[in-house]
Backbone and ligand atoms as CSV (ligand in chain L), in Angstrom:
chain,resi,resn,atom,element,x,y,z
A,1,UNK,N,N,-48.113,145.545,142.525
A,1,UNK,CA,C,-48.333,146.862,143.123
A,1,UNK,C,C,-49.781,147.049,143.559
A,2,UNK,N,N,-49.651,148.459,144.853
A,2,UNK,CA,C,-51.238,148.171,144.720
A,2,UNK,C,C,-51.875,149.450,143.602
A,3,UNK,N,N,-53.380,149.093,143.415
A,3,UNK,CA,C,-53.909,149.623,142.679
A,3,UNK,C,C,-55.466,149.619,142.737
A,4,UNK,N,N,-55.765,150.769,142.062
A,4,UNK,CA,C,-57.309,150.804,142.904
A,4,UNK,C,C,-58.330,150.640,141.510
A,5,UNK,N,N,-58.468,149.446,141.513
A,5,UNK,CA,C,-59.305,149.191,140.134
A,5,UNK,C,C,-60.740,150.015,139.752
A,6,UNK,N,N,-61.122,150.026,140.277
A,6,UNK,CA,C,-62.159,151.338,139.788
A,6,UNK,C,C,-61.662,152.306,139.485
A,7,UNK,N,N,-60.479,153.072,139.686
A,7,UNK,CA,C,-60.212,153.877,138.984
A,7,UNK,C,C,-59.586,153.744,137.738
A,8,UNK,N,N,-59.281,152.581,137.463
A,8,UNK,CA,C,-58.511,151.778,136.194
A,8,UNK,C,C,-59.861,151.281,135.105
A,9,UNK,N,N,-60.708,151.193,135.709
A,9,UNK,CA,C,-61.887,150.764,135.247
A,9,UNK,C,C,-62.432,152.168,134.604
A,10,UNK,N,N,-62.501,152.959,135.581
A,10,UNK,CA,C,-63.106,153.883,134.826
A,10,UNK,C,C,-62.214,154.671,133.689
A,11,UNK,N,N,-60.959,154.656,133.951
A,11,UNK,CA,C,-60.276,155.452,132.460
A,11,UNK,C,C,-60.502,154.700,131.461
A,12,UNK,N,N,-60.151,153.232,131.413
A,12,UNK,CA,C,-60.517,151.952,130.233
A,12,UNK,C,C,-62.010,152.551,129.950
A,13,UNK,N,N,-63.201,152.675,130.616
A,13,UNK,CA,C,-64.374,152.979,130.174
A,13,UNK,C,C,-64.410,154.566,129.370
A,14,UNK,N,N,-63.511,155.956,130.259
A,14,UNK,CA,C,-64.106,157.044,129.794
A,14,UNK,C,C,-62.824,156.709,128.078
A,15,UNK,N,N,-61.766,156.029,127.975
A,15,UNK,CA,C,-61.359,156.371,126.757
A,15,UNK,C,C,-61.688,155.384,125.884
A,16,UNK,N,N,-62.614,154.492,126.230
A,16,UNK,CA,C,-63.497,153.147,124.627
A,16,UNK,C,C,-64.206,154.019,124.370
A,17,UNK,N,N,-65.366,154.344,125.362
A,17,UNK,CA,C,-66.105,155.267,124.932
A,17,UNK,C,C,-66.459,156.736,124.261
A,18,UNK,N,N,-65.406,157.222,124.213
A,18,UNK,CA,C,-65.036,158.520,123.359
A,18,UNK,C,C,-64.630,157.878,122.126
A,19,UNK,N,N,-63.488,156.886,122.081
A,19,UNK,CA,C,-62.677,156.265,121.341
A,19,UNK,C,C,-64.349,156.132,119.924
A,20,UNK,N,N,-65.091,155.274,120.712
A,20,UNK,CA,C,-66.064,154.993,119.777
A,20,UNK,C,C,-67.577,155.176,120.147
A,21,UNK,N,N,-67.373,156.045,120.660
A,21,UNK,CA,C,-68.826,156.883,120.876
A,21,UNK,C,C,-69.846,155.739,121.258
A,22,UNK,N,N,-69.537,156.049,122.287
A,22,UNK,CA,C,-70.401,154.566,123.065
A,22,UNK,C,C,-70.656,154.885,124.905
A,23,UNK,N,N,-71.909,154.330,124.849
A,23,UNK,CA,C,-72.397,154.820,126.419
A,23,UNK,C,C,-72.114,153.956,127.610
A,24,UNK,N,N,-70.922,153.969,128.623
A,24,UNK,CA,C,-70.866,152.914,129.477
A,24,UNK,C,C,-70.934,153.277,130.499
A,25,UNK,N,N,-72.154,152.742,131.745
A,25,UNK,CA,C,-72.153,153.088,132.814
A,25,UNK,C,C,-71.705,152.119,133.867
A,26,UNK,N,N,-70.745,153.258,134.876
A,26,UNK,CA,C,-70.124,152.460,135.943
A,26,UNK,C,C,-71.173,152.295,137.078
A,27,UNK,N,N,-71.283,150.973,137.839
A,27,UNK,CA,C,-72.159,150.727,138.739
A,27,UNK,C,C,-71.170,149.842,140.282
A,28,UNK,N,N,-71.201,150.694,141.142
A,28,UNK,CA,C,-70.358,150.200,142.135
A,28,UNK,C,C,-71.217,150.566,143.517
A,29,UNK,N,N,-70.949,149.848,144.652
A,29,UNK,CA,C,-71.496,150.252,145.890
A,29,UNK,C,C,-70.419,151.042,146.573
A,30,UNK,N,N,-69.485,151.999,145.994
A,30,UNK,CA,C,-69.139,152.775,147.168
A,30,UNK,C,C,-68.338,152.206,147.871
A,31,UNK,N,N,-67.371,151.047,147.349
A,31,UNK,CA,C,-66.337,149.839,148.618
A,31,UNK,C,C,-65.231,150.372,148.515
A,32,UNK,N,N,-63.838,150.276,148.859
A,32,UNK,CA,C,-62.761,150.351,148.555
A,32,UNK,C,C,-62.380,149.304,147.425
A,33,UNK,N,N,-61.771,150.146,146.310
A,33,UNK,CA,C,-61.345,148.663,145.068
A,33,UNK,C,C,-59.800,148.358,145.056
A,34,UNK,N,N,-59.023,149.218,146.194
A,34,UNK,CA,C,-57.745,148.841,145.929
A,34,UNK,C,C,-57.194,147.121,146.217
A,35,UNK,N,N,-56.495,146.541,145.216
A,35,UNK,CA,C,-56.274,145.424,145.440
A,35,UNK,C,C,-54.487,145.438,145.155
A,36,UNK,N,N,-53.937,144.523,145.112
A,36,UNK,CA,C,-52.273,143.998,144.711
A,36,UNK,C,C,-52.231,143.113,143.707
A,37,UNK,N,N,-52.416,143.527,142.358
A,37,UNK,CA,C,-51.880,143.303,141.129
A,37,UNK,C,C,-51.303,143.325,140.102
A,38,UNK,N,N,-51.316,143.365,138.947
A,38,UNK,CA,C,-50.482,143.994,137.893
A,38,UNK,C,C,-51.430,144.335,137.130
A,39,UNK,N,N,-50.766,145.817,136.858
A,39,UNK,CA,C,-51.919,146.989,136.465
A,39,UNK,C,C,-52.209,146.835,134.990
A,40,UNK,N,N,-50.474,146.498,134.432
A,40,UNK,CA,C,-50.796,146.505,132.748
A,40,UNK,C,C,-51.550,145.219,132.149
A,41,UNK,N,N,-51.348,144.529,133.218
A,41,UNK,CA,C,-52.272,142.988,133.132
A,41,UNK,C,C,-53.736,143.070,133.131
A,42,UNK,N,N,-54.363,143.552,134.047
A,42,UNK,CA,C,-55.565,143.677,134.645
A,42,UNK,C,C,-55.694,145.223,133.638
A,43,UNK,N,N,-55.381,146.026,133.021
A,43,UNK,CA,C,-55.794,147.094,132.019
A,43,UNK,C,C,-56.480,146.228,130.707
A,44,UNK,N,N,-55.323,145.071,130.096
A,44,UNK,CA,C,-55.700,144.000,129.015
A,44,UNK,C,C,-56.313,143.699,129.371
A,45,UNK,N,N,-57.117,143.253,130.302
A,45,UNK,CA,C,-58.334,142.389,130.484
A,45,UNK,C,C,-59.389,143.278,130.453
A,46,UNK,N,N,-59.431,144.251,130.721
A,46,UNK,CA,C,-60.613,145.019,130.905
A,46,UNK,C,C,-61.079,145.498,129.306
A,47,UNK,N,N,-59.432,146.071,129.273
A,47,UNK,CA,C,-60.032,146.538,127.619
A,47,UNK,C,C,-60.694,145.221,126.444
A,48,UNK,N,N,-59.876,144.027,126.451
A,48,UNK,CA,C,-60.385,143.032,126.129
A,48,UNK,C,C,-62.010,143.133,126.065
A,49,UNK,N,N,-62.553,143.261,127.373
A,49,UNK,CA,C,-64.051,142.830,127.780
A,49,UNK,C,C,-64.970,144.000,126.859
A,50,UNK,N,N,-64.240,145.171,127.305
A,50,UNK,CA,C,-64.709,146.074,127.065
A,50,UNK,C,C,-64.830,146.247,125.134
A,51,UNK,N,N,-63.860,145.822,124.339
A,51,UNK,CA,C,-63.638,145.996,123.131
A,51,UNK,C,C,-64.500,144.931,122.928
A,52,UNK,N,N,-64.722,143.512,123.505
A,52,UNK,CA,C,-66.252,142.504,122.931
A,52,UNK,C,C,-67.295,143.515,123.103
A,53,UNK,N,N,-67.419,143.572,124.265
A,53,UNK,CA,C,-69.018,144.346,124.411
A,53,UNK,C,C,-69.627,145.253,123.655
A,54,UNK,N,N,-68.720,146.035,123.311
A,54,UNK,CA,C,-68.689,147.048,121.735
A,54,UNK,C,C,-68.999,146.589,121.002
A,55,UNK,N,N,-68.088,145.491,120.624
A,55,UNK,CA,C,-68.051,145.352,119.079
A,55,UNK,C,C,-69.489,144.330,118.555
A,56,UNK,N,N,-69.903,143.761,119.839
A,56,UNK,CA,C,-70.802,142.555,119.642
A,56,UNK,C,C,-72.490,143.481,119.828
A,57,UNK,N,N,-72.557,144.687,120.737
A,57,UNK,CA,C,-73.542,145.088,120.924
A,57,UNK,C,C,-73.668,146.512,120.256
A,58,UNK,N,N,-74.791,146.490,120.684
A,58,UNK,CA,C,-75.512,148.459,120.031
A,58,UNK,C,C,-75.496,149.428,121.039
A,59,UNK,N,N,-76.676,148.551,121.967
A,59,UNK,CA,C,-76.783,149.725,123.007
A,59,UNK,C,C,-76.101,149.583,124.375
A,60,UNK,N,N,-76.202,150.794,125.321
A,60,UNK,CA,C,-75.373,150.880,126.364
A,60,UNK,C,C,-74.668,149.900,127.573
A,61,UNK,N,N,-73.182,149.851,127.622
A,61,UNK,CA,C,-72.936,148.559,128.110
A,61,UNK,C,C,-72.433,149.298,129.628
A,62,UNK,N,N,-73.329,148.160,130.578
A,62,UNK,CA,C,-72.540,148.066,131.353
A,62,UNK,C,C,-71.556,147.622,132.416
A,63,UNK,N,N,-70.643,148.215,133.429
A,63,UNK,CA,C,-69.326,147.812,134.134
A,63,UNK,C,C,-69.936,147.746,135.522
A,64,UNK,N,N,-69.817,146.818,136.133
A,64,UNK,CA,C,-69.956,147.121,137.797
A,64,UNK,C,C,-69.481,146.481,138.561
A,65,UNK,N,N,-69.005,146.737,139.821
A,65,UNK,CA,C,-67.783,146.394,140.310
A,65,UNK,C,C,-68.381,146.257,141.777
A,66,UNK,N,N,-68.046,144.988,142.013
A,66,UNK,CA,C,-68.494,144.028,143.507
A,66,UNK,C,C,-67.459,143.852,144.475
A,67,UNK,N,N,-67.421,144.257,145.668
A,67,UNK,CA,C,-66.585,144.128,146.216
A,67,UNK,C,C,-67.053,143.295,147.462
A,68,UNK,N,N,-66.370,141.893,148.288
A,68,UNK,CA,C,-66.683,141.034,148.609
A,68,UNK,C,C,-65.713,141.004,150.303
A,69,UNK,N,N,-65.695,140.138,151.002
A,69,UNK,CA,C,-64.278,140.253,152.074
A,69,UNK,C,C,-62.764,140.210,151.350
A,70,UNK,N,N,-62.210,139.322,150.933
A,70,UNK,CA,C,-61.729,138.811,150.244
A,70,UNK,C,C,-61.113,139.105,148.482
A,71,UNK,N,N,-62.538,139.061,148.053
A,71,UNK,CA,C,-62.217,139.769,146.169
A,71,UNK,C,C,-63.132,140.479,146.388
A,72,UNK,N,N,-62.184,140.996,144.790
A,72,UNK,CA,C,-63.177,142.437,143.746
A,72,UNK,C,C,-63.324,141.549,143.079
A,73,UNK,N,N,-64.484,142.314,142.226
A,73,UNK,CA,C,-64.614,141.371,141.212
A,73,UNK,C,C,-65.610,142.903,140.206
A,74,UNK,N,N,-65.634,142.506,138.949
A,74,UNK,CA,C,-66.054,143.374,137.813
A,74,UNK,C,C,-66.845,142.414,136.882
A,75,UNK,N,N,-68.472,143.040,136.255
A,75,UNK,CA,C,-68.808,142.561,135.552
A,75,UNK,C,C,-69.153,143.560,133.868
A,76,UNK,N,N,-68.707,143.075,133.121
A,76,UNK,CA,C,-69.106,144.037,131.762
A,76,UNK,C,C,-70.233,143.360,131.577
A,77,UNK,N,N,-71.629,143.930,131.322
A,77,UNK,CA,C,-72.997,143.657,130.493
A,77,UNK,C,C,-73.066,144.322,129.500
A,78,UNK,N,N,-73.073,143.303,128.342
A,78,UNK,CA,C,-73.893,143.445,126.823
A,78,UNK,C,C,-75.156,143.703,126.703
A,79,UNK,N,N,-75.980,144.081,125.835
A,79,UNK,CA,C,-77.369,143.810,125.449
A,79,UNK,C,C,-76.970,143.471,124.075
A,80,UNK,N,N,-76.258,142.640,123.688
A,80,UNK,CA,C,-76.124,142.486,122.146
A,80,UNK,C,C,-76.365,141.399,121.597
A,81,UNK,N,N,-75.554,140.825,120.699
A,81,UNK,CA,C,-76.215,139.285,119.434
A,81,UNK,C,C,-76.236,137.939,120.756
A,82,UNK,N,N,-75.116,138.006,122.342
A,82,UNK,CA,C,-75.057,137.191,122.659
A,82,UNK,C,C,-74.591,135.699,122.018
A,83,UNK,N,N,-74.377,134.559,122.993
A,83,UNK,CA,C,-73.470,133.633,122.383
A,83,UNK,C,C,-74.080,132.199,122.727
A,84,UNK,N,N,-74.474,131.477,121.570
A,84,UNK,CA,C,-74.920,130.793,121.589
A,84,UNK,C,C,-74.591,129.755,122.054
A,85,UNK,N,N,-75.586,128.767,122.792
A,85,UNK,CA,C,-74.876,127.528,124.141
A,85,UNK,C,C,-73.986,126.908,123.327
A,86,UNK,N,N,-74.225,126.137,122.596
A,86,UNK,CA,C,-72.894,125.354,121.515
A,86,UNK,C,C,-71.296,125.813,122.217
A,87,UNK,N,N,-71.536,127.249,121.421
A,87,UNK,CA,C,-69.942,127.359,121.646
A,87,UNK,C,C,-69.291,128.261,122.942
A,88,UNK,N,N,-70.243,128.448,123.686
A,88,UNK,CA,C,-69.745,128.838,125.177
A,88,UNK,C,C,-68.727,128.225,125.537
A,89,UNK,N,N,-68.412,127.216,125.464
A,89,UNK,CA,C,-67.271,126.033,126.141
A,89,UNK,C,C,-66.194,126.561,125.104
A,90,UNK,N,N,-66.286,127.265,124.028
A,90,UNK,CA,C,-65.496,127.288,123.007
A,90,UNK,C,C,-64.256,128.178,122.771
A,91,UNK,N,N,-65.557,129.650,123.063
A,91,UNK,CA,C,-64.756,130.937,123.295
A,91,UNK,C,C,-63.732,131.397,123.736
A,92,UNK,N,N,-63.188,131.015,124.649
A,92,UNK,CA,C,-62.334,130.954,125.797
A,92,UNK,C,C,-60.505,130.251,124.699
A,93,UNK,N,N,-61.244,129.391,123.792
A,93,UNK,CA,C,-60.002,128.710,123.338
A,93,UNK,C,C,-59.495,129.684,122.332
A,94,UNK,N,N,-58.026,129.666,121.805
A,94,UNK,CA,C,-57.441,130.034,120.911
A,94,UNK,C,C,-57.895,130.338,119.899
A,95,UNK,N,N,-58.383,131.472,119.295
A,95,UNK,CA,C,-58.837,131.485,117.340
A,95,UNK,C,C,-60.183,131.334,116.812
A,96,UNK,N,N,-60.628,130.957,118.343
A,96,UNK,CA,C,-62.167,130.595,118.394
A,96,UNK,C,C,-62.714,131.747,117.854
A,97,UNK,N,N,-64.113,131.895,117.280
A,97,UNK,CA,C,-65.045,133.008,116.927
A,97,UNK,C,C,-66.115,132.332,116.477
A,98,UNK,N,N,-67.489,132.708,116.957
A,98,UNK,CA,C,-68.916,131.787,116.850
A,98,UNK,C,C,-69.267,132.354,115.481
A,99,UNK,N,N,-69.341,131.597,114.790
A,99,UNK,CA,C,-69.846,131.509,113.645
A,99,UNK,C,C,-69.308,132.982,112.602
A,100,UNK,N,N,-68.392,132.662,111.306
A,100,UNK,CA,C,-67.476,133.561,110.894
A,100,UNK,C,C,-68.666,134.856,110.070
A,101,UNK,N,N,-69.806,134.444,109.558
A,101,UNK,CA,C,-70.743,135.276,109.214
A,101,UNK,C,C,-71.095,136.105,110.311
A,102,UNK,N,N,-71.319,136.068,111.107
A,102,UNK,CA,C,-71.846,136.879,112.284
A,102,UNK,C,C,-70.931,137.564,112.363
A,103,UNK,N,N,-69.777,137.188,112.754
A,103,UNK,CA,C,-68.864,138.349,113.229
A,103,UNK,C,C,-67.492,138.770,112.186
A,104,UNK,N,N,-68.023,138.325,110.867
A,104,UNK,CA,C,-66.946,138.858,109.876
A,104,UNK,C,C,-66.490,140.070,109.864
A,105,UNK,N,N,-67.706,141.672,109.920
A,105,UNK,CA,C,-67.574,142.538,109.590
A,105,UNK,C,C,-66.607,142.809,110.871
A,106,UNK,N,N,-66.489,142.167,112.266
A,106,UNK,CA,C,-66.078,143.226,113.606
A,106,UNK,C,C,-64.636,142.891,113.115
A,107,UNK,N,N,-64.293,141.690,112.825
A,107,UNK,CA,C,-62.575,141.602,112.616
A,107,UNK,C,C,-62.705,140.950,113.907
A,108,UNK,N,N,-60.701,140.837,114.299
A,108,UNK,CA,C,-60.753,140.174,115.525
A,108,UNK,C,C,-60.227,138.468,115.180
A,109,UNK,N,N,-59.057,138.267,115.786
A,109,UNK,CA,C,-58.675,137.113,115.579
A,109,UNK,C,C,-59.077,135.890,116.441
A,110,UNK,N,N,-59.471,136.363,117.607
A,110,UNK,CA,C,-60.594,135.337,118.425
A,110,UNK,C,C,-59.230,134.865,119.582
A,111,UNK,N,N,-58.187,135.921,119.762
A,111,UNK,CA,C,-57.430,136.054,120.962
A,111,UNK,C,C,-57.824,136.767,122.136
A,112,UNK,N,N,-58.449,137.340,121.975
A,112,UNK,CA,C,-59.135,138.312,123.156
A,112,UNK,C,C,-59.371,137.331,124.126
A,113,UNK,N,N,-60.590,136.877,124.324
A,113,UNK,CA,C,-60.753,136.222,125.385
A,113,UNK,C,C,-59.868,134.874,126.172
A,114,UNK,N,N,-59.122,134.162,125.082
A,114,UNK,CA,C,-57.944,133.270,125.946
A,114,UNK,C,C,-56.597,134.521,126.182
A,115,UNK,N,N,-56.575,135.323,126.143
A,115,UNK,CA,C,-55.701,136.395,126.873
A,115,UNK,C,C,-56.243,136.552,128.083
A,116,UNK,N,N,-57.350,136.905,127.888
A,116,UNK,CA,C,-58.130,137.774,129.170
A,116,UNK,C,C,-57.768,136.399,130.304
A,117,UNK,N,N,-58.394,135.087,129.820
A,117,UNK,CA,C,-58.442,133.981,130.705
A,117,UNK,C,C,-57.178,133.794,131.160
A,118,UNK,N,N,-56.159,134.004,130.610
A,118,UNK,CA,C,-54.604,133.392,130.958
A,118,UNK,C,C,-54.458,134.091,132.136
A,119,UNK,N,N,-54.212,136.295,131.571
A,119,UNK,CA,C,-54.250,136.878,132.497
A,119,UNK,C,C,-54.673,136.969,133.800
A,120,UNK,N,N,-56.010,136.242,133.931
A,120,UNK,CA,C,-56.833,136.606,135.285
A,120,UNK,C,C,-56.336,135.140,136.143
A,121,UNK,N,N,-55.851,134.171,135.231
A,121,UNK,CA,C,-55.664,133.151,135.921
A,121,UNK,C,C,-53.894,133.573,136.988
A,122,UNK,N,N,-53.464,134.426,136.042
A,122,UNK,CA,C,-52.272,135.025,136.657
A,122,UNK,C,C,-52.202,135.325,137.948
A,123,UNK,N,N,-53.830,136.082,138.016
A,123,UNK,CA,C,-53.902,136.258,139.640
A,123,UNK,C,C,-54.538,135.242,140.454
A,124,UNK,N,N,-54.807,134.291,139.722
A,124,UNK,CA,C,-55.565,133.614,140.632
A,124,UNK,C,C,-56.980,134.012,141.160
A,125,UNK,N,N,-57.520,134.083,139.934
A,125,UNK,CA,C,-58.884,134.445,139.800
A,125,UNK,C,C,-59.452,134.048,138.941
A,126,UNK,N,N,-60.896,134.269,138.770
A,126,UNK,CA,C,-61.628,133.671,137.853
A,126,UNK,C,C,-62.609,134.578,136.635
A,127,UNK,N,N,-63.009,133.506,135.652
A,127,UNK,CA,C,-63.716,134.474,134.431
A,127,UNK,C,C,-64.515,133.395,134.293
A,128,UNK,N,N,-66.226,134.025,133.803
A,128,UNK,CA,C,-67.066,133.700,133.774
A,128,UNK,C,C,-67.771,134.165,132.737
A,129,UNK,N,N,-68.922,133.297,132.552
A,129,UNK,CA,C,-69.719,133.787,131.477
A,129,UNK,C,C,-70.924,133.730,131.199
A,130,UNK,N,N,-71.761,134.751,131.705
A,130,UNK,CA,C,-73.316,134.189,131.333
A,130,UNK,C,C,-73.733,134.825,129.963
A,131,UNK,N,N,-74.346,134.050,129.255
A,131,UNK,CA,C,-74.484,134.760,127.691
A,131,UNK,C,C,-75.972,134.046,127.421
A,132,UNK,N,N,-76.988,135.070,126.740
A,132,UNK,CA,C,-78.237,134.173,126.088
A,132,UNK,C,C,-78.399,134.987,124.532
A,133,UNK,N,N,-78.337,134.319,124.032
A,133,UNK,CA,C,-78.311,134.168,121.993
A,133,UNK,C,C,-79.308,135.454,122.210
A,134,UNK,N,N,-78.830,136.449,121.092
A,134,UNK,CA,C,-80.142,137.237,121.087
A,134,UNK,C,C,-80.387,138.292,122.206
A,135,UNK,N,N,-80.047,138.094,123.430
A,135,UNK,CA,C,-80.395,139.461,124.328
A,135,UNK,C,C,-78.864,139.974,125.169
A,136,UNK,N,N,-78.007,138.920,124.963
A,136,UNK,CA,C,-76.537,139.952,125.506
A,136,UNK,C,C,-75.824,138.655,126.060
A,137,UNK,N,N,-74.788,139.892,126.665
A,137,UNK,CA,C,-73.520,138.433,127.490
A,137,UNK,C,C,-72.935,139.553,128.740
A,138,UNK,N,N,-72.717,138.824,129.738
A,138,UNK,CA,C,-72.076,139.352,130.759
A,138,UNK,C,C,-70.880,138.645,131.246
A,139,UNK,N,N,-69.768,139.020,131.217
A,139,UNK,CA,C,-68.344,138.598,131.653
A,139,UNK,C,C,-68.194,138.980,132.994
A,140,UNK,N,N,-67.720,138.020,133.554
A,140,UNK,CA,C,-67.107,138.636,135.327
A,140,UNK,C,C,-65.949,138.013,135.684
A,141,UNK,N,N,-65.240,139.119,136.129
A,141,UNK,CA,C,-63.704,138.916,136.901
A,141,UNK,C,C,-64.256,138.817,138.021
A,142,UNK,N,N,-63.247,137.464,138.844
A,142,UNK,CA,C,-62.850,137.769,140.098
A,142,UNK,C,C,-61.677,137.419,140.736
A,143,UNK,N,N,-61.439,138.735,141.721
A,143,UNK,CA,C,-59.774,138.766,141.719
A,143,UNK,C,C,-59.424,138.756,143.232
A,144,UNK,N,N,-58.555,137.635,143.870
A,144,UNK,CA,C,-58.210,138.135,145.059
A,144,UNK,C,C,-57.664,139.274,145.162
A,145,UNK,N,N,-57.971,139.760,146.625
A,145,UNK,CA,C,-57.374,141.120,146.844
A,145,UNK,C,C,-55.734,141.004,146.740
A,146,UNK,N,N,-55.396,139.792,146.810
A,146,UNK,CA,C,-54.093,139.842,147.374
A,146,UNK,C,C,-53.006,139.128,145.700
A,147,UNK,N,N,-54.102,139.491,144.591
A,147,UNK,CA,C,-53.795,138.415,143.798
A,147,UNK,C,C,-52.588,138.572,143.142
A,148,UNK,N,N,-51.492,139.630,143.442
A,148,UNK,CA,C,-50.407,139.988,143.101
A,148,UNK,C,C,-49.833,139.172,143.605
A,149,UNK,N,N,-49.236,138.535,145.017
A,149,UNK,CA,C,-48.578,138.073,145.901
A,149,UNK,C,C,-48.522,136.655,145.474
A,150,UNK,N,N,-49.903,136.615,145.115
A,150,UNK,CA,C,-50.504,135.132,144.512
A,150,UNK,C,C,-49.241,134.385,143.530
A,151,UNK,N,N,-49.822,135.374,142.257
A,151,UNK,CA,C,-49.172,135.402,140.724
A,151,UNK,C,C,-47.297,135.255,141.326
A,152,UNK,N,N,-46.863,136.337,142.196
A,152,UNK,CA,C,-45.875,136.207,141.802
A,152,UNK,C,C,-44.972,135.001,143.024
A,153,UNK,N,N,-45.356,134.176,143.875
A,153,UNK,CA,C,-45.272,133.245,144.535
A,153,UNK,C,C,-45.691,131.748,143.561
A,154,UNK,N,N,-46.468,132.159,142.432
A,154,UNK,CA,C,-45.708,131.046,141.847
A,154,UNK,C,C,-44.893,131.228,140.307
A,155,UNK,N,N,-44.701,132.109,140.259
A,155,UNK,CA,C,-43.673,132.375,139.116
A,155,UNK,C,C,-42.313,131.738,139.887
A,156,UNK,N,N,-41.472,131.702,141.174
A,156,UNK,CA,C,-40.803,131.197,141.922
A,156,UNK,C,C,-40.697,129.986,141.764
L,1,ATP,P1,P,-59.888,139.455,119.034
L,1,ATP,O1,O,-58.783,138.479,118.898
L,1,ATP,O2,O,-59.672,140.723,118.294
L,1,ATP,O3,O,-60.303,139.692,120.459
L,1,ATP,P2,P,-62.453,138.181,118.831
L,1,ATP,O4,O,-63.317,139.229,119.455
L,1,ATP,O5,O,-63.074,137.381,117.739
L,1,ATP,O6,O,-61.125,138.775,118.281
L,1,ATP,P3,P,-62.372,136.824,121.408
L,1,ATP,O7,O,-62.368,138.068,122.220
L,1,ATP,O8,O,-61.491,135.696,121.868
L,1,ATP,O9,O,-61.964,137.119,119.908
L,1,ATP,O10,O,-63.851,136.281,121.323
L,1,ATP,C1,C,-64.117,135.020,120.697
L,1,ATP,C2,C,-65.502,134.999,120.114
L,1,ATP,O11,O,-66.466,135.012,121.161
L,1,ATP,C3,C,-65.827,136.221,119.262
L,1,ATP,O12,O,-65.420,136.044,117.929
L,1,ATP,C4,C,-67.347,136.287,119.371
L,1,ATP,O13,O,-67.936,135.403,118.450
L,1,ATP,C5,C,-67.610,135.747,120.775
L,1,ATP,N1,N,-67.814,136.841,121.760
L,1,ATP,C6,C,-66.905,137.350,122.626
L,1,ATP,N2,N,-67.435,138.310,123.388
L,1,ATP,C7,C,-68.724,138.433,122.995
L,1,ATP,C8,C,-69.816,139.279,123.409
L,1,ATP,N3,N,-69.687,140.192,124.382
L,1,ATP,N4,N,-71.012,139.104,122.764
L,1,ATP,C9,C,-71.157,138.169,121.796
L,1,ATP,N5,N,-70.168,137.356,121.362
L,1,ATP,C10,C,-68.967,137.484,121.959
């Protein structure tokens, strides 16, 4: 279906942030974000991003949303513990979680992010990761516009 991800973006943002009293600012140029995807799909992913960035950081995270010919694309920024080079390659896998002291107290079975990855691969898009130990991590979707048509041409 289509759907206009900034506005999906921003309810995922105004209800984490009440949810847990937390400051997230949306940063967009003003593009059109409607794309052809699946909404309850692309909702999990966001909240996903959005529930790391929380749980890993303190202060204010933020969402901003790029729009290109072709794709959208969304980035969540941390300022938090960040992820150390080692296990960057890691995260992404099943059960994974960097080091169980660090992140004992957040909980979290270390499914989040190979969800998020499966999902976005659904559309035929991509997830990324820039992270430095110590000053934060930034995640980015990118999604063809058309990435519904995509997904469901090869479920066929
Ligand atoms: P859950 O299954 O509840 O999502 P989780 O958060 O541990 O648990 P993932 O979302 O897969 O699982 O993340 C895997 C690991 O990657 C986390 O345990 C954490 O160590 C690290 N990580 C993920 N996002 C961030 C982030 N924004 N900042 C720092 N570390 C992160």
């Amino acid at each position: 279906n289509e759907l206009d991800l900034l506005q999906l973006c921003e309810n995922a943002a105004k209800h984490m942030s009440v949810t847990f009293k937390r400051d997230i600012e949306i940063i967009t140029n003003g593009s059109d974000f409607r794309l052809l995807a699946d909404e309850n799909k692309l909702k999990q992913v966001v909240y996903i991003l959005l529930d790391n960035a929380r749980k890993y950081s303190q202060e204010p995270i933020t969402l901003e949303l790029t729009e290109t010919g072709r794709t959208l694309s969304f980035s969540i920024q941390d300022r938090g513990v960040g992820i150390p080079e080692e296990d960057k390659d890691k995260i992404f896998d099943r059960f994974y979680r960097v080091d169980q002291a660090r992140t004992r107290e957040t909980g979290g079975a270390g499914l989040g992010l190979s969800i998020a990855k499966k999902l976005v691969a659904a559309h035929k898009g991509r997830i990324t990761l820039d992270s430095t130990e110590g000053e934060g991590t930034t995640v980015t979707v990118t999604l063809p516009k058309t990435a519904e048509r995509k997904a469901q041409k090869d479920e066929k």
